[in-house]
C-alpha positions in Angstrom: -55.6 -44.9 -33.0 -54.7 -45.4 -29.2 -57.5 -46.8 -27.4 -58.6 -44.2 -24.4 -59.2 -46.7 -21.5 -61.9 -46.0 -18.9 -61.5 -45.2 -15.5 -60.0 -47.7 -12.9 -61.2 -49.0 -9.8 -60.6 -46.3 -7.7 -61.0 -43.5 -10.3 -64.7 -42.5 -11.9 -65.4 -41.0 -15.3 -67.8 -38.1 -14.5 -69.9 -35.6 -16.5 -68.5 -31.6 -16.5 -70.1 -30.0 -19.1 -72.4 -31.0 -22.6 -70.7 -34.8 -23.4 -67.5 -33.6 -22.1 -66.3 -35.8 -19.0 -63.0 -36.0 -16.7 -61.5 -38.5 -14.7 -61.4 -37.9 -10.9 -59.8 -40.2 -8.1 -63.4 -41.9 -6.2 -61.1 -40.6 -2.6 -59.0 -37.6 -3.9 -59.8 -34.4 -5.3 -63.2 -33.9 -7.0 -64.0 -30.7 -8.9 -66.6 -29.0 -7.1 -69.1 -25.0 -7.3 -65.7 -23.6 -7.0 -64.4 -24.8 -10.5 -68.0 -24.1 -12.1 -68.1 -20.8 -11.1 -64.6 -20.1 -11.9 -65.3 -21.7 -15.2 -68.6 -19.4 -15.8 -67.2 -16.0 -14.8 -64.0 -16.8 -16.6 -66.2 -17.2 -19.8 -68.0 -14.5 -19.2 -65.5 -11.7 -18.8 -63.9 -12.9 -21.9 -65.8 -14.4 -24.5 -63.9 -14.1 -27.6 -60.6 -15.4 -26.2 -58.6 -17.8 -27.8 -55.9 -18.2 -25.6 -56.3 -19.3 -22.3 -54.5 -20.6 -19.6 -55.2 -23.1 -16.4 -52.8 -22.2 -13.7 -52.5 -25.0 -10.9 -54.9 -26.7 -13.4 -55.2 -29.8 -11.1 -57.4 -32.1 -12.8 -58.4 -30.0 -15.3 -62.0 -29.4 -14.0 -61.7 -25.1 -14.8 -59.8 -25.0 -17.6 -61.9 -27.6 -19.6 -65.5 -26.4 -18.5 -63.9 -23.2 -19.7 -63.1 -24.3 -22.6 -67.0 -25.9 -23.3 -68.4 -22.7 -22.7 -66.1 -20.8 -25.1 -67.1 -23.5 -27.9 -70.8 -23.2 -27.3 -73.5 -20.1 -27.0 -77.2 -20.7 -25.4 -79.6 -21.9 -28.0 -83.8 -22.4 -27.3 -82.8 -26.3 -28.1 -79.9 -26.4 -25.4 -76.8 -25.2 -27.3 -75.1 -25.1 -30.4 -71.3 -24.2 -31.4 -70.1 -21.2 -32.0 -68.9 -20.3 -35.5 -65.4 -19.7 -35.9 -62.1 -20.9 -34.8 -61.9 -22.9 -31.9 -60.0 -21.4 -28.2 -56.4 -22.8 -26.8 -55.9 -24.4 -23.4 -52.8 -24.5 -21.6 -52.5 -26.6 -18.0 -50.2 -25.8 -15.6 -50.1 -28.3 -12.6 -47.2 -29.4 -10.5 -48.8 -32.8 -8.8 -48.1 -35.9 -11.0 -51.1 -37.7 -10.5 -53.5 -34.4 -11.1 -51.7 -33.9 -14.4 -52.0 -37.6 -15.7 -56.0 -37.5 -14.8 -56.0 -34.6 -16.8 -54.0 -35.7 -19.7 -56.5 -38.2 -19.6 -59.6 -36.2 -19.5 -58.0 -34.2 -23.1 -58.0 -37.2 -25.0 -60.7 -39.2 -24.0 -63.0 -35.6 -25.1 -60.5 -35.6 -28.3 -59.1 -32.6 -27.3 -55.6 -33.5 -27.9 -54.8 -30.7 -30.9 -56.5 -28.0 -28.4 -54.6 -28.7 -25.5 -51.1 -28.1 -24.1 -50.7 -29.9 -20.8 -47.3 -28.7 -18.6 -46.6 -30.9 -15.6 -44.4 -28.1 -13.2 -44.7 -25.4 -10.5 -46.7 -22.5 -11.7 -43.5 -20.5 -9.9 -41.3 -21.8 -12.1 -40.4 -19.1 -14.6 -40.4 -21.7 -17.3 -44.0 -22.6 -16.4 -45.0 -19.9 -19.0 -42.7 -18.5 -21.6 -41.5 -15.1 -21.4 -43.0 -14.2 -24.9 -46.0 -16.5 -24.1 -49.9 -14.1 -23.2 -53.4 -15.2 -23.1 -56.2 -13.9 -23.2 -58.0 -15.6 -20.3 -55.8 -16.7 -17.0 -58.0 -19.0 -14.8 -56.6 -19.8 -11.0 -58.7 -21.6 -8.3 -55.6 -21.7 -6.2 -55.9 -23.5 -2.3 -57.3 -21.3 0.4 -55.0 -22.4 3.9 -51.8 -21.2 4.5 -49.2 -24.0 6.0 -50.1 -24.6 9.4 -53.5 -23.0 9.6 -55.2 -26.4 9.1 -55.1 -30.0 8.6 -52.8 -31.8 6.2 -55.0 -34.5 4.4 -53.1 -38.0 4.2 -54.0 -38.0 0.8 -51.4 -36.2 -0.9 -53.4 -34.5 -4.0 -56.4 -33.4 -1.4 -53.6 -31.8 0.5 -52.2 -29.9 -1.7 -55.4 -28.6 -3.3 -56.7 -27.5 0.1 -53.0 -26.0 1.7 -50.6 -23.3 0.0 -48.0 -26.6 -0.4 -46.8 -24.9 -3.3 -47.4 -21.5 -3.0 -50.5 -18.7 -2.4 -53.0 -16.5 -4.3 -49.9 -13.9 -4.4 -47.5 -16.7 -6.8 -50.8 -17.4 -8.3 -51.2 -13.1 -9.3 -48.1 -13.0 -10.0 -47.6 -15.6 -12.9 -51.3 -14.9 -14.1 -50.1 -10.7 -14.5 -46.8 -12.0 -16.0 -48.8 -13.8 -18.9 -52.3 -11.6 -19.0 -52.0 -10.2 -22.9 -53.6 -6.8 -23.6 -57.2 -6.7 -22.8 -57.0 -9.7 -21.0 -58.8 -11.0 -17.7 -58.1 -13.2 -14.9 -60.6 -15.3 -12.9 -59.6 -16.6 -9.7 -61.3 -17.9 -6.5 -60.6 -17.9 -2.9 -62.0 -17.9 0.5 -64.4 -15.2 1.5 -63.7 -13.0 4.2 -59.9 -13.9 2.9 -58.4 -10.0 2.2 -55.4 -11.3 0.5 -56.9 -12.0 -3.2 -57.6 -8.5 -3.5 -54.3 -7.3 -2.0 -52.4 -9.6 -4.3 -54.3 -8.3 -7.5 -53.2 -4.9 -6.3 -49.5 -5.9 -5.7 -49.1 -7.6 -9.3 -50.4 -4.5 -11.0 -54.1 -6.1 -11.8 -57.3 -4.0 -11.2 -60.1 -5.9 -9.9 -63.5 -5.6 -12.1 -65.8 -8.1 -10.7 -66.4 -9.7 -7.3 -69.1 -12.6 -7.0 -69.4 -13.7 -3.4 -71.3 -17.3 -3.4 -73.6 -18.6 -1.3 -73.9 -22.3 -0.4 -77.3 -22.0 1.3 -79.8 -19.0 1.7 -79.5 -16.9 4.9 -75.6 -18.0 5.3 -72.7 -16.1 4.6 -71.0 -16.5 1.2 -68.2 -19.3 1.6 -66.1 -18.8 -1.6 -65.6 -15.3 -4.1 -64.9 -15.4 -7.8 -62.7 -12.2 -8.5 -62.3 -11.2 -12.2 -59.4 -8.6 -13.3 -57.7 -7.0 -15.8 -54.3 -5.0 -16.2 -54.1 -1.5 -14.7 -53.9 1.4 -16.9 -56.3 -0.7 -19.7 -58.9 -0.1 -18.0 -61.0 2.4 -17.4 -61.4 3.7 -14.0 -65.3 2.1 -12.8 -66.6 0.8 -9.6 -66.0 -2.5 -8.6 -69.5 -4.9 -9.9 -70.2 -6.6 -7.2 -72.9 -9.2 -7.0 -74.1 -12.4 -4.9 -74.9 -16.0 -6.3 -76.5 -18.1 -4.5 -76.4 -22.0 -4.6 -79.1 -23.3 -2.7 -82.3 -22.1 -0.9 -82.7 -22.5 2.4 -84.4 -25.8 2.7 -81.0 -27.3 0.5 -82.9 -27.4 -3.0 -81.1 -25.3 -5.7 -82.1 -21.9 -6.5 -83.3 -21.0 -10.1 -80.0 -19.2 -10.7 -77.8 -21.8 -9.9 -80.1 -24.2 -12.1 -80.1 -21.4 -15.0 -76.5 -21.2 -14.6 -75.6 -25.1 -14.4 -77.7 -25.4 -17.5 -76.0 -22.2 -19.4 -72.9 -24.4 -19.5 -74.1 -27.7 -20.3 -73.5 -29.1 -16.6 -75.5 -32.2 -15.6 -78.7 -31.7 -13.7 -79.0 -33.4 -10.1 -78.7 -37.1 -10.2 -77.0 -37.2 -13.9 -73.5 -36.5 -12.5 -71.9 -40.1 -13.2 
């Protein structure tokens, strides 16, 4: 068996979800509330799925803590497995370095048999077979178009912060392309941002859900988690829109956020490394 190798001296081995770890760069791109929550509603909207796919999949923060919480259910003793047969992943990611931290991440959870990694441009047409569907389409796509903010140095930061390689629109477009029947996509952007919901509505998706997040009490919600499904499957219902809060006021989390985090097996303050 090939020895899995621990992290190197500018990378860190971090905690995601139950044992489950993933490799991040100490001074690039760390997964952050937006991949949890993404993760979480994800789940949630489609429980039973058994295909699912990561689109701009970066390190692999989304599509794995998705993966955890489709393995495991809420037990009085922390969690147990669910019975039956185990969910798919498939990675799309076009940045080198994001997709080699990731391929990392899969085997050193021994997750090698469960998941397809794809190192391309979710554009691509060939980044997802014509024939291919799943049953779950996760995107937590970068929220600054060219030229509307600053360019990190740091190539993998940049390109996870500004459309370098396309918008929520290519993001819609590839996720309604590959969305099977009954299926869902969870995706996150900026609030305030009306283009997620316009591109939903341009790549013939219907939005279900819409979870605006709060950072801190008393502030406006920074980030929204959208959830959809195909139109014409579904039947025609208002919008659910709720509000998560992160933190109260004075910076401590709320009990949600620590119900959630808990829910799917995150680590608790302090525990992340």
């Amino acid at each position: 068996m090939t020895e899995i190798l621990g992290p190197g001296p500018d990378e860190s081995l971090d905690l995601l979800a139950g044992d489950w770890r993933v490799f991040q760069l100490r001074k690039g791109h760390r997964f952050s509330t937006d991949d949890l929550v993404t993760a979480w509603f994800g789940a949630l909207a489609r429980p039973g799925a058994a295909r699912v796919l990561d689109l701009g999949a970066g390190i692999g923060s989304v599509g794995l803590a998705t993966l955890w919480l489709l393995d495991h259910e809420a037990d009085p003793t922390g969690w147990r497995v669910r019975p039956g047969p185990r969910a798919r992943l498939w990675m799309v990611e076009a940045q080198e370095v994001s997709h080699q931290l990731a391929r990392r991440s899969v085997a050193h959870n021994g997750l090698v048999d469960r998941v397809t990694l794809r190192c391309c441009d979710l554009r691509d047409p060939a980044a997802v077979g014509a024939q291919e569907r799943f049953d779950l389409v996760l995107g937590s796509p970068p929220y600054i178009p060219v030229g509307k903010g600053h360019v990190s140095p740091h190539p993998q930061r940049a390109a996870c912060r500004i459309e370098l390689r396309g918008d929520v629109l290519d993001y819609c477009r590839t996720a309604a392309r590959a969305l099977a029947v009954g299926g869902r996509v969870a995706l996150v952007h900026a609030w305030g941002d009306p283009r997620p919901e316009a591109a939903l509505l341009a790549t013939g998706l219907c939005l279900l859900r819409k979870v605006e997040v709060v950072f801190r009490r008393g502030r406006t919600p920074t980030i929204v988690v959208y959830v959809a499904g195909r139109a014409g499957e579904e039947p025609e219902a208002e919008v659910l829109r709720e509000t998560l809060t992160v933190r109260e006021a004075d910076g401590t989390w709320t009990e949600e956020w620590r119900a959630l985090r808990a829910a799917m097996g995150a680590p608790e303050a302090g525990r992340e490394r």
